[in-house]
C-alpha positions in Angstrom: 31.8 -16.4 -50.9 30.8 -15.4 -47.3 32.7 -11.7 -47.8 31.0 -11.2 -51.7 27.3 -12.1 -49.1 28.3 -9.3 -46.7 29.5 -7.2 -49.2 25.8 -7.3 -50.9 23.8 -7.1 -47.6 25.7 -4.0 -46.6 27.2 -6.1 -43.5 31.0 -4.7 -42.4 33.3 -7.6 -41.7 34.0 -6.6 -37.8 38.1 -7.8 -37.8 39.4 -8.8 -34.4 40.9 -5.8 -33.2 37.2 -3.9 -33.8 35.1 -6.4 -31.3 33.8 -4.5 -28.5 34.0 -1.1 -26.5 37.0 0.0 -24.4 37.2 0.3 -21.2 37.4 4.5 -21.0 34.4 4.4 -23.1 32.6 1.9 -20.6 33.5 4.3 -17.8 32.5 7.5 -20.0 29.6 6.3 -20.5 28.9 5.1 -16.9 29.6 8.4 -15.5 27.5 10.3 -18.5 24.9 7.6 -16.4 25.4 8.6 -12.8 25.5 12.5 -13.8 22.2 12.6 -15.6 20.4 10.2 -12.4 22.3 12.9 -10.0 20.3 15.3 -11.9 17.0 13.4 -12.4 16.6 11.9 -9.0 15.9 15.2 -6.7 13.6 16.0 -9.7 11.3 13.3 -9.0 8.1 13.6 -7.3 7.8 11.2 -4.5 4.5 12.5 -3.0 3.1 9.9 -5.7 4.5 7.3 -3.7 2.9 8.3 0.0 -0.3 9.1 -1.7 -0.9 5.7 -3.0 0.5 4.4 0.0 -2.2 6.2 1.7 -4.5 5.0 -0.6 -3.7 1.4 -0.5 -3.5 1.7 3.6 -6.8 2.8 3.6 -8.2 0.0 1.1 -6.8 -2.4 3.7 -7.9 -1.2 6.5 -11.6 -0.7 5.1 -11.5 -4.2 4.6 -9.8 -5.3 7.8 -13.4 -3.2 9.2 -15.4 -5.2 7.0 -13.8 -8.6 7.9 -14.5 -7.7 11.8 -17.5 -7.0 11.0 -18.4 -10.3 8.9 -16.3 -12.4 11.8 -18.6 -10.6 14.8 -21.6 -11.7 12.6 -20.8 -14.8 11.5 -20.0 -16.8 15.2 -23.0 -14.5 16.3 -24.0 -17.7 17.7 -21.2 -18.6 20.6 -20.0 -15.4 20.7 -22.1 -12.4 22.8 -19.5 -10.2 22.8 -18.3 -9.9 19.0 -15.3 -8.6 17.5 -13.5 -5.2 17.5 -10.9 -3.6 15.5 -7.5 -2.2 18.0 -5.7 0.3 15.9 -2.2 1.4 18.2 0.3 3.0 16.6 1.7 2.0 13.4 -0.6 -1.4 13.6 -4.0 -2.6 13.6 -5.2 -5.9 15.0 -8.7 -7.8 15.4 -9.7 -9.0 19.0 -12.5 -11.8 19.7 -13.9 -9.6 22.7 -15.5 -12.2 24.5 -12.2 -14.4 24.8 -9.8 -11.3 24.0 -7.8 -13.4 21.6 -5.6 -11.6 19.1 -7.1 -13.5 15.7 -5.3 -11.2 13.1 -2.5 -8.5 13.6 -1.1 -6.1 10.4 1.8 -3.6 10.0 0.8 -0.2 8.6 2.8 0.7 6.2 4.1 4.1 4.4 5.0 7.5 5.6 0.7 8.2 6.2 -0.5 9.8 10.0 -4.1 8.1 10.8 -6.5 10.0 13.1 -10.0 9.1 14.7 -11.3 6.0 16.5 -8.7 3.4 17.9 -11.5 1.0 18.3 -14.2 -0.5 16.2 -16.4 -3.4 17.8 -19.0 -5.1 16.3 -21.9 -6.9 18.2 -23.1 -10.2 17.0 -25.6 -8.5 14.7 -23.0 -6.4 12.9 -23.7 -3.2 14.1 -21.5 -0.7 15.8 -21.7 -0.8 19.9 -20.3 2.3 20.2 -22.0 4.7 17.6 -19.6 7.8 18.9 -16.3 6.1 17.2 -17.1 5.2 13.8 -14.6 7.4 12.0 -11.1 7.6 10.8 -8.9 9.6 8.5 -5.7 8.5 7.0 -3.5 11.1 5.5 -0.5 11.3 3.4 1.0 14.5 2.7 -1.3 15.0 -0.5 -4.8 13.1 -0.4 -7.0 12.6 2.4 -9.3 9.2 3.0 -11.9 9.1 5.0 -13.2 5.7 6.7 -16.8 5.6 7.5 -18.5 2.7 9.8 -22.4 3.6 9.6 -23.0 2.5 13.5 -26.4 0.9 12.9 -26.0 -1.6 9.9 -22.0 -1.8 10.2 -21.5 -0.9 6.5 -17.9 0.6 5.8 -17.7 3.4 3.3 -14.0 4.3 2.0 -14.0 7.4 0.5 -11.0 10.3 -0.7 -11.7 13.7 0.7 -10.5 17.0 -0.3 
């Protein structure tokens, strides 16, 4: 009964000599694989890759600025001295100026160069103390971002340049 039911639903009765691939054509097909990657592989654009890197870098440390800033503002109370922003090589950290204790270090990641200000600090009112740093570029080797600290209110603009 079984075979006339696979007969009718145009099933083939797989016998036990017919069960799976061989091994040559497992490695035929493996090495048709690795041949069309060696082709594809150089092909690929990997600028993608550093761009959003430089992208994503530069989202971070825009809001590593803006946490300073809050931080500086927000213990305005004990703290005179506020909070500043250390960028040194490939890391960033934020500094309690009046005690000089490390609060928050990060890694920067991704092939990107950064140029500009090594040093933000924000007084207990938010604002910039020194108005002459309040830029900094991160590139990749496509797109451009520029970070923006407006020295009087503290704001922090984030935008892509040309």
């Amino acid at each position: 009964m079984w075979a006339s039911f696979c007969f009718f639903a145009g099933v083939k009765m797989i016998s036990a000599r017919e069960k799976g691939f061989s091994f040559i054509e497992a490695i035929v097909v493996v090495m048709f694989l690795a041949i069309m990657a060696a082709i594809t592989i150089p092909r690929l654009n990997f600028g993608i890759i550093d761009s959003k890197s430089a992208d994503t870098q530069s989202r971070k440390i825009a809001t590593a600025l803006r946490r300073t800033r809050r931080m500086a503002i927000s213990a305005a109370a004990e703290n005179d001295s506020g909070f500043a922003l250390q960028i040194s090589g490939n890391s960033y950290q934020i500094v309690n100026l009046e005690t000089s204790q490390t609060v928050d270090t990060k890694t920067i990641e991704g092939n990107i160069t950064i140029d500009g200000s090594d040093e933000f600090r924000f007084g207990p009112l938010g604002n910039l103390l020194d108005p002459a740093s309040n830029q900094l570029t991160i590139s990749s080797s496509d797109k451009n971002f520029t970070i923006t600290v407006v020295p009087a209110t503290g704001m922090v603009k984030c935008s892509e340049t040309e």
